[in-house]
C-alpha positions, 0 to 999 in steps of 0.5 A: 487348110492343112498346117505345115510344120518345119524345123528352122531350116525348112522353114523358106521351103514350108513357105512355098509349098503353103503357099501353093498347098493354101495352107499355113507354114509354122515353125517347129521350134527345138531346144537342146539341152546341155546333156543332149536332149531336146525340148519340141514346142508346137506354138498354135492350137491344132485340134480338128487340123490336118498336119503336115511335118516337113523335116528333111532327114539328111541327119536322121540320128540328129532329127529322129527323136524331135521329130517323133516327139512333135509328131506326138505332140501334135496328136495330143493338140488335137491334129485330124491327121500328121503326114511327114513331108520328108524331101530327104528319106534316110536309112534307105542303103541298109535293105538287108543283111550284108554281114552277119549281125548287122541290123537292117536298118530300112525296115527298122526306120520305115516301122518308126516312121509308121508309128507316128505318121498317117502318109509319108511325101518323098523326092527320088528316095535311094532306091536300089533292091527295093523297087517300091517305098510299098514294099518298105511302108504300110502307110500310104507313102508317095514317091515324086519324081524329079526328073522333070525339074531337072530336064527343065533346069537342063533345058534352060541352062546347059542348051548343049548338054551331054549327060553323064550318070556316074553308075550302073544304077543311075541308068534308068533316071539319067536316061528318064531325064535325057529322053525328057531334055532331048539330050544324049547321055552316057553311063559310067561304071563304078567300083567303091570299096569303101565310103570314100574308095570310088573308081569309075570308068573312063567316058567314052562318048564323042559327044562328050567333047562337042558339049558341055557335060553334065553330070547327073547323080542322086545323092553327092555325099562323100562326092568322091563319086563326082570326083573321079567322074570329073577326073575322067572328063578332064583326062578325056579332054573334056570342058569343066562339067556341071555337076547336078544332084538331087540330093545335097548331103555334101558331107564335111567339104564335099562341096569344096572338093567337087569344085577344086576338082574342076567343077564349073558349076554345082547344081541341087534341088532344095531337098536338103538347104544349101548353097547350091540349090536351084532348083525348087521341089515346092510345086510337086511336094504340095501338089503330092500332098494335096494328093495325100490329104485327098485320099484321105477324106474320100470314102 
């Protein structure tokens, strides 16, 4: 029976993949001291078990050390194995050097990772230059796939859906989950010169104007992407999109935003707690871990 370990946040989402995974969901707890630091406490006897820690790294600076720190002391309590179930993978942007003495970051987390974790679970991780989490981890790492859910959700929802991917990067999975929604879908240009400078292209599909946008994107973090995309559709005549994302890091009032900018509706998966998650990863999360522990015990 595998253990699942959670900070408060995840604790719901622990829940589900036990339950599906035939394991326990307990609570990481974390105390901050007044001078910043943090007191990690595991509450249950872990020798001899196989552990799992589920910490979705959306605020890596915030999270990192607690998270070692319980890994650890997991160890130290006995644990067989301690995986890391992270829906959200950080420090994925910075593959390499972009300007001299810049420190490239995603090598550098990979190899923190390692030093404390036996496998690694993660949903559509930001992947651009780096074609395979392989190629980032020495540690077996396992990469789910949520085009699927989102063709489902898609197919259930927004019958007459036309997809918009807001980028040139966002083509391949956008066109993964039109193909598997039997929907049509377009792709945007886009030109950021800053965090929060983004232009993207005007759309120029007639379908658009027959069906119900939805806009498909992997991380809304500013949501300034969402935002001009949005623009675009209302210049070009389009109904009030759905905006659907993977990821919701929403920093400061991106939500807000994306709604004052004419959003119908605001769409995410539960990779990352927010109000607008619908669409549950538990079932392929647990399934990846089973899969993870599998490979472990065989010869």
């Amino acid at each position: 029976m595998i253990r699942i370990l959670a900070f408060p946040a995840l604790l719901p989402l622990a829940g589900r993949i036990a339950g599906l995974s035939h394991g326990r969901a307990e609570p990481i707890d974390i105390h901050r001291f007044p001078d910043g630091e943090s007191l990690v406490t595991l509450h249950r006897d872990l020798a001899g078990q196989d552990v799992a820690m589920l910490a979705t790294l959306n605020d890596p600076d915030h999270l990192a050390l607690p998270l070692r720190f319980a890994a650890e002391t997991a160890r130290e309590l006995g644990a067989r194995s301690v995986g890391l179930i992270a829906p959200y993978l950080a420090y994925m942007r910075q593959d390499r050097r972009f300007s001299p003495g810049q420190a490239v970051s995603a090598p550098l987390f990979a190899r923190f990772l390692e030093e404390s974790f036996d496998w690694l679970v993660t949903a559509d991780p930001h992947l651009h230059r780096i074609h395979s989490l392989s190629e980032l981890y020495k540690i077996p790492a396992h990469r789910i796939e949520t085009a699927p859910l989102l063709a489902e959700w898609i197919s259930a929802n927004v019958p007459d859906a036309v997809l918009l991917g807001p980028d040139s990067e966002s083509r391949q999975w956008v066109a993964q989950v039109a193909r598997l929604a039997d929907r049509p879908f377009e792709v945007l240009e886009k030109h950021r010169s800053g965090d929060r400078d983004v232009v993207v292209s005007v759309p120029q599909s007639e379908a658009l104007l027959a069906g119900t946008p939805v806009i498909l994107d992997d991380i809304a973090s500013s949501g300034r992407t969402l935002i001009q995309a949005i623009e675009r559709l209302r210049t070009a005549g389009a109904r009030p999109p759905v905006c659907l994302v993977i990821h919701a890091v929403f920093a400061g009032n991106a939500h807000a935003d994306i709604l004052a900018a004419g959003a119908a509706r605001v769409v995410t998966t539960d990779s990352i707690p927010h109000v607008t998650n619908a669409i549950s990863l538990a079932g392929v999360l647990s399934a990846a871990c089973r899969e993870m522990l599998d490979s472990e015990v065989k010869p």
